[in-house]
C-alpha positions in Angstrom: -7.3 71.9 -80.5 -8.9 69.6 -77.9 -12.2 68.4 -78.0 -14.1 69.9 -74.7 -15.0 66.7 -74.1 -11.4 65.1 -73.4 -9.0 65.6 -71.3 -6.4 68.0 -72.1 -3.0 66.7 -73.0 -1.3 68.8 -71.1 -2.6 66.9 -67.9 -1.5 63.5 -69.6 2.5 65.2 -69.8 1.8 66.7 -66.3 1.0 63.5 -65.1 3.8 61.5 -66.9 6.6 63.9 -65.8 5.5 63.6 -61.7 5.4 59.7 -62.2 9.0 60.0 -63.6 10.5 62.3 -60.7 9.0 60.4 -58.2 9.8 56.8 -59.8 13.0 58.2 -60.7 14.5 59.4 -57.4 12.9 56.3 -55.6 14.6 53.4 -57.7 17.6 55.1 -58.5 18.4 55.8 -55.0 17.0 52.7 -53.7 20.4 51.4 -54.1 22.1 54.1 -52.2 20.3 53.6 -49.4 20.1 50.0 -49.2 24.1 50.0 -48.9 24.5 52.6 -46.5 21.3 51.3 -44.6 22.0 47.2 -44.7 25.2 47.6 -46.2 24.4 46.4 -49.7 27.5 45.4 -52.2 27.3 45.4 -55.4 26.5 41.6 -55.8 23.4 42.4 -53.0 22.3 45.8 -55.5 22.6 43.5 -58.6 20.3 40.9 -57.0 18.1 43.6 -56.1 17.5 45.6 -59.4 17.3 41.7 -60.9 14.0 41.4 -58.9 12.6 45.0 -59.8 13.5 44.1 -63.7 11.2 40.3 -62.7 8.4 41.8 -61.2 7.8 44.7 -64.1 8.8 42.3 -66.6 5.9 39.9 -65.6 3.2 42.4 -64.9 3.7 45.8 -67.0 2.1 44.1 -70.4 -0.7 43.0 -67.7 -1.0 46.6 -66.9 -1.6 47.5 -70.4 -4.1 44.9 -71.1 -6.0 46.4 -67.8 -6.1 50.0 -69.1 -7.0 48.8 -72.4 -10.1 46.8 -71.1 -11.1 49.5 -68.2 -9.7 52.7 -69.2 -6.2 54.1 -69.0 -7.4 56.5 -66.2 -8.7 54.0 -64.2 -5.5 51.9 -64.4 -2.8 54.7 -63.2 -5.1 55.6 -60.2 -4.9 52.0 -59.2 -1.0 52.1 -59.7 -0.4 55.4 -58.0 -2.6 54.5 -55.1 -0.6 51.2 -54.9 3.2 53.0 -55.1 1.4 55.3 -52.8 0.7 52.9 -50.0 3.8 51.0 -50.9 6.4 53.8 -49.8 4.4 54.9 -46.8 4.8 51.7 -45.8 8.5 52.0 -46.5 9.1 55.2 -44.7 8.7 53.1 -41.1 10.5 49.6 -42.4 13.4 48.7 -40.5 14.3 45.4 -42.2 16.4 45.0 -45.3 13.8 42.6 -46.5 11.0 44.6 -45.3 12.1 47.3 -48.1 12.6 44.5 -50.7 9.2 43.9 -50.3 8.5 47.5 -50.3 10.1 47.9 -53.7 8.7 45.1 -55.2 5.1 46.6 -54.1 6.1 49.5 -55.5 7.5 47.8 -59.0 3.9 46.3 -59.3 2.3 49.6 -59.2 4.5 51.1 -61.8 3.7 48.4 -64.1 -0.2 50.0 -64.1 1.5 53.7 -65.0 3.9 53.4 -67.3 1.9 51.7 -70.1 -0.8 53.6 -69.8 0.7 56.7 -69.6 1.8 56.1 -73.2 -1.1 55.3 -74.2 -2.9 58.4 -72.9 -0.2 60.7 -74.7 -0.4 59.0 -78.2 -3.9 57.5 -78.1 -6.0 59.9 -80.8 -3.3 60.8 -83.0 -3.2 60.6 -86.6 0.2 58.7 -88.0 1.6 62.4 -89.0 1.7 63.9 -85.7 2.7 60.7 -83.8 6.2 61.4 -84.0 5.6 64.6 -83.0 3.7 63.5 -79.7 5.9 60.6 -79.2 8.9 63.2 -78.9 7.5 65.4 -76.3 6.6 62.3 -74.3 10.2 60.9 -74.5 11.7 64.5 -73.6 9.2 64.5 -70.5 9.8 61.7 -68.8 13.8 61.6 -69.6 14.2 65.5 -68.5 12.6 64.4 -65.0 14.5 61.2 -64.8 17.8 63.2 -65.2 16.8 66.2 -62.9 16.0 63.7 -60.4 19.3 61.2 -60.3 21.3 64.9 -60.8 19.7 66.6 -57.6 18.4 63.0 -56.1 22.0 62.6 -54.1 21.5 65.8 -52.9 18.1 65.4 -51.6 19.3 62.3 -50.1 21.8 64.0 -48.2 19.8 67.2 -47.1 17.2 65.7 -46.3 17.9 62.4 -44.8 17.7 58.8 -45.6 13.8 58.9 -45.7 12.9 61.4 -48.6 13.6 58.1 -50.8 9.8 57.3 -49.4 8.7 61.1 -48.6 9.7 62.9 -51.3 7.6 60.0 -54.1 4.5 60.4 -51.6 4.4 63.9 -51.8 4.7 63.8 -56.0 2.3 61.0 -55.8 -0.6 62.6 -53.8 -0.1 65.4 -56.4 -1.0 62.6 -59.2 -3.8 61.2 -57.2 -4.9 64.9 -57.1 -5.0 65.8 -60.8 -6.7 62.3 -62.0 -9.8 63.3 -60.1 -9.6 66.1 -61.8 -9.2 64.8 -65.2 -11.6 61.7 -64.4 -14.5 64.2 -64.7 -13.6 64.6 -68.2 -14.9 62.2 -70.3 -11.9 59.1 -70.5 -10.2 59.2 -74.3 -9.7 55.5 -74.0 -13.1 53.9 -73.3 -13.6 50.4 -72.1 -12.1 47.4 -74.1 -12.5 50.3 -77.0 -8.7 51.0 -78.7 -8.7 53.9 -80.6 -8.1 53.9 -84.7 -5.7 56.2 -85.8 -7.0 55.1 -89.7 -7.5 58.7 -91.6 -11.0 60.0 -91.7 -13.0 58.3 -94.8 -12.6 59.6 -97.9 -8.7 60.5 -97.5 -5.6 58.9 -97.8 -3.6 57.2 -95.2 -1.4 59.7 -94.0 1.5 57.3 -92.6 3.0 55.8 -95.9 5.4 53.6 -94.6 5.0 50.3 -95.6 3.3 47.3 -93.3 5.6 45.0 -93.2 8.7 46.9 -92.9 7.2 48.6 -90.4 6.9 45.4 -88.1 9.9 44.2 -88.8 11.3 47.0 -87.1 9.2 47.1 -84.3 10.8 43.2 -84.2 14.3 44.8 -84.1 13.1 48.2 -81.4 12.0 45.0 -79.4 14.8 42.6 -79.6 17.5 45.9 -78.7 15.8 47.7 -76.1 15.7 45.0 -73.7 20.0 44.7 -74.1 20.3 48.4 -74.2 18.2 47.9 -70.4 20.2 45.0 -69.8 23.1 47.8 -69.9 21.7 50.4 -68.0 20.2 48.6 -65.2 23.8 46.8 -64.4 25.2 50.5 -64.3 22.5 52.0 -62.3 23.1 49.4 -59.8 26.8 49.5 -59.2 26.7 53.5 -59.7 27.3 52.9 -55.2 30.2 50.9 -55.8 31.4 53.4 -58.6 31.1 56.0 -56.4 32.8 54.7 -53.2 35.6 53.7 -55.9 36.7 57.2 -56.5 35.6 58.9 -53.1 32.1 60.3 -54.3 29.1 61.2 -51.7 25.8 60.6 -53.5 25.2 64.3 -54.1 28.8 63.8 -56.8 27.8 60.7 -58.0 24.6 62.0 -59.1 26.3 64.9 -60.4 29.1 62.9 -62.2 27.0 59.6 -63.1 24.0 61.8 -64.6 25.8 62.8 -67.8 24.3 60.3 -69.6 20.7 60.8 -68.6 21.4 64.5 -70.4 23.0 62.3 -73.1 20.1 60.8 -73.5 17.4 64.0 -73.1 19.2 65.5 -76.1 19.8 62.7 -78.6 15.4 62.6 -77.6 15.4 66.3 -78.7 17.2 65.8 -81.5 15.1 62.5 -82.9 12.2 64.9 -82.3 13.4 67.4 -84.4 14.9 65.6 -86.8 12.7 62.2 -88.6 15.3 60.8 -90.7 16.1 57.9 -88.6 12.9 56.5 -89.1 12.8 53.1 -90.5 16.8 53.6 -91.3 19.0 50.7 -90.1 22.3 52.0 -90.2 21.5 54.6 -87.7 19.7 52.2 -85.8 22.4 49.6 -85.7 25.4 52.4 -85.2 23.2 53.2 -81.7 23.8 49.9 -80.3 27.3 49.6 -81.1 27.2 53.1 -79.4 25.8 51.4 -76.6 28.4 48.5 -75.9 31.1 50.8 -76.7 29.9 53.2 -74.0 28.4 50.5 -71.5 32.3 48.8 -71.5 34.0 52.4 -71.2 31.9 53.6 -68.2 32.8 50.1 -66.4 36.3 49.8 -66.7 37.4 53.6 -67.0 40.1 54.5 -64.5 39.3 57.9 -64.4 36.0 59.9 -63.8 36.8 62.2 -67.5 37.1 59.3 -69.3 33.8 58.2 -67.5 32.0 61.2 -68.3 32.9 60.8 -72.1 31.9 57.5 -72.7 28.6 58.7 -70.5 28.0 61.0 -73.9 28.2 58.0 -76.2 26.2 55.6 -73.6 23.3 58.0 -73.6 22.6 58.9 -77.3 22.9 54.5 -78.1 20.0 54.1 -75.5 18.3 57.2 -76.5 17.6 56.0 -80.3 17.0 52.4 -78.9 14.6 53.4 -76.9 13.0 56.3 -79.0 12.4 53.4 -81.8 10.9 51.1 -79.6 8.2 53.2 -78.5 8.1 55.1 -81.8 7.4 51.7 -84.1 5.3 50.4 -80.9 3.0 53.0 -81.5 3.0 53.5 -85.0 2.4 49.9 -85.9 -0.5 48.8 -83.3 -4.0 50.2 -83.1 -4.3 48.8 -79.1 -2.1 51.5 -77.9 -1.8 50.4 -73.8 -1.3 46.8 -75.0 1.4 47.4 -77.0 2.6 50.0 -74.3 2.7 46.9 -72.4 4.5 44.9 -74.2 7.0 47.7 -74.8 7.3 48.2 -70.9 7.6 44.6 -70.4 10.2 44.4 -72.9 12.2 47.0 -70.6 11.5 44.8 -67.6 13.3 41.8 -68.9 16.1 44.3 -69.4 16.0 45.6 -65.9 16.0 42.2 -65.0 18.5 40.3 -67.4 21.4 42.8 -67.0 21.6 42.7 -62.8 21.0 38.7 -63.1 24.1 38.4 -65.0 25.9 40.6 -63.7 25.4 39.8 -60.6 25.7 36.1 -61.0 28.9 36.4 -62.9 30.2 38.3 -59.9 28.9 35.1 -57.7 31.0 32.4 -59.8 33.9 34.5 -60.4 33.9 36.8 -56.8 38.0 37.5 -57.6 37.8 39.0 -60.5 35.7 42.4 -60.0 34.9 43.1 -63.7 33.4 39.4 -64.2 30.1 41.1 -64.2 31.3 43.8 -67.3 32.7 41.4 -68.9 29.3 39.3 -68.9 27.1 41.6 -69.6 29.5 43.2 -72.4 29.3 39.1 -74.1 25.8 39.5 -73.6 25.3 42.9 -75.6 27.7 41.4 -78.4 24.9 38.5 -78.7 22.5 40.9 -78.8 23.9 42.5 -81.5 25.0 38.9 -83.6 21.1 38.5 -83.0 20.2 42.3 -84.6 22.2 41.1 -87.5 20.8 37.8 -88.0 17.0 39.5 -88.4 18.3 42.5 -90.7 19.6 39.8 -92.9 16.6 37.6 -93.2 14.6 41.0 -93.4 16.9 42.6 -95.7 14.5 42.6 -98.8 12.8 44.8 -96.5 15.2 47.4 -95.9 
């Protein structure tokens, strides 16, 4: 039961899954609408998603360190108010570079949500019910995200080309809405105060695992969940070009390219439900060969079935990347938006990392259109050389 005194959580999960659909169906779409707007390739959507992936990369562990010195509260209204602004500008913008800087705005006020968010849902926990928490905070924010690419192309095209800025606003004023409700509740993550999550005195710790295994797992989380981004921010990006490939509007391609964000949803539902992947590196090391597998299939597949499969497989390797990253974020650190941060930032080089060399690959070698696939599939297989290389100097550990 909930203190009277703090916020409920239910307003935290209300909060995180209106920040997901309205994130979701801007960035995903963004790319849609840049190429039938400006006529954006797939080169020009790589460089794009390259510079969302910089900007959240640079700032989201900023925006952790800012909730965790002046409240968490305090730091989503400032990001919320700034994606607010950010797309109403973009709703008049005429200019393709107009709406890069519109998106780049908009980036920067994630990086103030995100992190915090986390933080909000886990801070106050005790180690026994943090996986618990952690689940229903995954399943939140992955449920929207896939509700919004699935119906996003059909919005798009009921709508019209500006619900990518409308539809945001309108989730976003709802935000802005319920944190002045919850700001007169007392804030659960007072100023430059992190929260213990230590056992009250005079009983046992109630998360056994051991210290140092337990960082040198969050050292693994962090090392694969950038790759597994690097992955999913190169498909996300060319999804347009995938699309046009076998004759899909955007309302099919979000039907047909969103099997993997349900993919995804369930393997989170399942690592809810079920704890014994924690601190096991077989199943964590069989997700990211799940991953490259997947990531390779969905690029090269010359048929939309044999996309769809390897969509199953794609989504369940990022699901347990991702679900351990947050998971060992949280369960080893006491500064809970700070290592949000860092966890968010982490994704940010991903975002950025897999468009970059993708697209750059597609730059020096413009006649051969899977250079990109092929570079970003080298770069997974480092990724996973480099996994191996810290399991076996941590291997006493295992």
């Amino acid at each position: 039961m909930h203190s009277p005194h703090h916020p409920s959580k239910l307003g935290f999960f209300t909060l995180e899954a209106l920040n997901s659909l309205a994130t979701s169906y801007y960035f995903f779409y963004l790319f849609f609408f840049m190429a039938r707007e400006y006529g954006f390739d797939n080169r020009d959507n790589l460089a794009l998603a390259a510079l969302n992936g910089f900007v959240y990369m640079a700032n989201a562990w900023l925006g952790g360190r800012f909730g965790q010195r002046f409240g968490c509260l305090n730091a989503l209204g400032i990001g919320v108010g700034i994606m607010t602004v950010a797309l109403l500008c973009g709703a008049f913008v005429n200019s393709q570079w107009g709406q890069v800087a519109v998106m780049a705005t908009c980036t920067l006020g994630m990086c103030f949500t995100w992190p915090n968010l986390e933080a909000l849902v886990c801070e106050k926990e005790l180690p026994a019910k943090l996986p618990h928490t952690l689940g229903l905070y995954n399943m939140v924010w992955a449920g929207m995200g896939a509700l919004a690419y699935f119906t996003g192309g059909a919005l798009l095209e009921t709508l019209g080309q500006r619900s990518l800025f409308w539809v945001p606003v309108g989730l976003q004023a709802t935000m802005l809405v319920l944190l002045a409700v919850l700001r007169k509740q007392e804030d659960p993550l007072p100023k430059g105060q992190p929260s213990p999550l230590e056992a009250p005195a005079g009983l046992p710790p109630l998360n056994p695992r051991p210290i140092a295994r337990a960082k040198t797992f969050l050292k693994l989380a962090w090392l694969a969940n950038p790759f597994a981004y690097v992955a999913i921010n190169t498909v996300v990006a060319v999804v347009p070009g995938i699309a046009n490939q076998f004759g899909l509007s955007p309302k099919f391609a979000g039907v047909f390219c969103s099997v993997w964000f349900f993919a995804r949803l369930g393997t989170f539902l399942w690592l809810w439900w079920w704890d014994g992947w924690h601190y096991r590196f077989r199943w964590f090391v069989s997700a990211y060969v799940m991953l490259i597998a997947g990531f390779a299939v969905v690029m090269l597949a010359p048929n939309l079935f044999v996309i769809v499969v390897a969509q199953i497989a794609f989504g369940m390797g990022c699901g347990l990347i991702y679900y351990s990253s947050l998971f060992y974020s949280m369960d080893v650190g006491e500064a809970k938006a700070e290592h949000g941060g860092l966890h968010e930032s982490a994704i940010g080089l991903g975002i950025f990392g897999g468009p970059a060399i993708a697209g750059t690959a597609l730059y020096l070698a413009p006649h051969n259109p899977h250079s990109g696939t092929i570079a970003v599939a080298a770069t997974l297989t480092l990724g996973l050389a480099a996994i191996l290389v810290q399991r076996y100097r941590s291997r006493g550990r295992f």
